[in-house]
C-alpha positions, 0 to 999 in steps of 0.5 A: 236648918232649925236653931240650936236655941228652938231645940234647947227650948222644945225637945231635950237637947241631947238628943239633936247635939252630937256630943263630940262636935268641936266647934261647939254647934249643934247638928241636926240631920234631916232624918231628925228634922222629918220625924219632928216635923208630923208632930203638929198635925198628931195633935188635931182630932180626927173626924168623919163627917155622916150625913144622913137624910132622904137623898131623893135625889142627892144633889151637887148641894150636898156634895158642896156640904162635906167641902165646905164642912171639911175646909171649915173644920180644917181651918180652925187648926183642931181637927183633921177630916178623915172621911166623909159618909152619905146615909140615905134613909130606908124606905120605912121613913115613909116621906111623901115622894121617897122613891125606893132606897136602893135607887137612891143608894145608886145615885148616891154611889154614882154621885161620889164615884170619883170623890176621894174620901166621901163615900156612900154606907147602906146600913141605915138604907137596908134596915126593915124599920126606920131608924133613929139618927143617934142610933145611925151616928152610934152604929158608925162609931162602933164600927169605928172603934172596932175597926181601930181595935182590929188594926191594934191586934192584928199590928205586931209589936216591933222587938228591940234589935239585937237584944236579947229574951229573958226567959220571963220574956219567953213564957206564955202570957196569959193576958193575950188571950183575953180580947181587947176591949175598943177603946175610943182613944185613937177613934175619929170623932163622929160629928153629924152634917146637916144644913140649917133645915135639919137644925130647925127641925129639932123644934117640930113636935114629935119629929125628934125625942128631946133625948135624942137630940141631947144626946146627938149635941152632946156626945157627937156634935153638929156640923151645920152649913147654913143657908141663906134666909136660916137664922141658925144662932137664933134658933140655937139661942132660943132652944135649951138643948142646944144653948147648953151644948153650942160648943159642940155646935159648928155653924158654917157659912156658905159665902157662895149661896146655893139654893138647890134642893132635892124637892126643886130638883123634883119640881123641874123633873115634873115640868119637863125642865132641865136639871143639868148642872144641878145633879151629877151628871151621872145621877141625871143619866141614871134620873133619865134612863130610868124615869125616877121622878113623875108625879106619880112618884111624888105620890107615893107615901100619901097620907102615910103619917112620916115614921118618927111622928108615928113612933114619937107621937105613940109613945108620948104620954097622953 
């Protein structure tokens, strides 16, 4: 029972009282008290996490990244993770080592078989040329928004019971005709995922335009796990980019280190060794039956100059 001085203070207090009661208390229903109660959690931002990178082989380090992402965003009270995606890159990104896409999209979708709200998107994987980061994040948020906007005209607006139409109510309105514009109101927030290596990367020459990177801080934000060893604040306090939008920025630590990576996952493929308990075990089933990782494969893309430094790099003024 909620007292009749919490509903005095917070929610007009002739809705709750039944205005006929002797005894001069007020009742409040249950039905009342569950409609109340959702009101709190309407409030927070909902968000969808993207990772994107190579994912060649996506490990259970990434996984451990939207986890750890999600109980952190969670816990600060003002945001609500919808859903988690996985963007491995195409194969135009031209990393040295990157085995075709379309078998690290079946690693990826393996790996998140059973994962109740991560998923695996192929857009960026399917795209003939490399894509921009920001242009990744900017694609989901249309779809997003599109999605919303979908949802908003395809849902019908409840009549008021037992009343009855104007005649103004009957006549054609030409106003539907026209389609709804997406509108970014009711929209999850799109924020990038990354581990500490991604963040420190913006400082390579030529591997990030400077706009790009602005522009994904600034408009989208940053989720970044860090490791052990990764001096993130650091890094963000001695770029200017990043400095002036570090309110976008969430660092997270990981309390539990984890040092697995795609390129030690590799390794230890090269040597014969063991990966067990460091993939998923059906990645590694399907690593193994199709014998991914050779160095022959690790091969692959030598001496290729890596696609951004040969965008940036051409399109840099001399």
């Amino acid at each position: 029972m909620i007292p009749v001085a919490y509903l005095t203070k917070h929610f007009r207090f002739k809705e709750f009282l039944c205005k006929n009661n002797k005894g001069g208390s007020g009742v409040f229903h249950l039905d009342q008290q569950l409609q109340v109660l959702p009101m709190a959690n309407s409030e927070k931002t909902e968000v969808v996490l993207l990772a994107c990178g190579s994912f060649n082989p996506i490990t259970n380090m990434h996984l451990r990244l939207f986890e750890l992402a999600k109980d952190y965003l969670s816990g600060t009270g003002k945001y609500n993770v919808v859903k988690g995606i996985i963007s491995p890159v195409g194969d135009a990104y031209k990393k040295k080592g990157l085995i075709p896409a379309h078998h690290r999209v079946v690693m990826a979708e393996l790996a998140t078989k059973h994962s109740e709200w991560v998923e695996v998107d192929t857009w960026e994987s399917l795209q003939k040329e490399w894509v921009e980061t920001v242009k990744v994040l900017r694609h989901h948020r249309e779809k997003l928004a599109a999605s919303h906007c979908g949802q908003q005209q395809s849902s019908p607006v409840p009549e008021r019971p037992a009343r009855k139409r104007k005649w103004a109510d009957q006549r054609p309105d030409s106003r539907q005709k026209k389609p709804l514009e997406p509108k970014t109101e009711g929209v999850p927030k799109v924020k990038l995922l990354c581990g500490a290596d991604l963040l420190e990367s913006f400082g390579v020459p030529n591997l990030w335009k400077s706009e790009d990177i602005a522009h994904i801080v600034a408009d989208y934000g940053l989720v970044c796990v860090t490791r052990a060893g990764n001096d993130a604040q650091k890094f963000i306090y001695e770029s200017d980019v990043l400095w002036k939008h570090r309110s976008n920025i969430d660092l997270v630590n990981e309390w539990i280190p984890n040092d697995i990576s795609s390129t030690k996952i590799r390794r230890a493929l090269r040597r014969g060794q063991s990966i067990r308990y460091l993939v998923p075990d059906l990645v590694r089933e399907y690593i193994e039956r199709h014998d991914l990782y050779s160095s022959e494969s690790e091969d692959r893309n030598v001496g290729v100059v890596l696609a951004p430094l040969q965008r940036n790099t051409a399109g840099a003024p001399s």
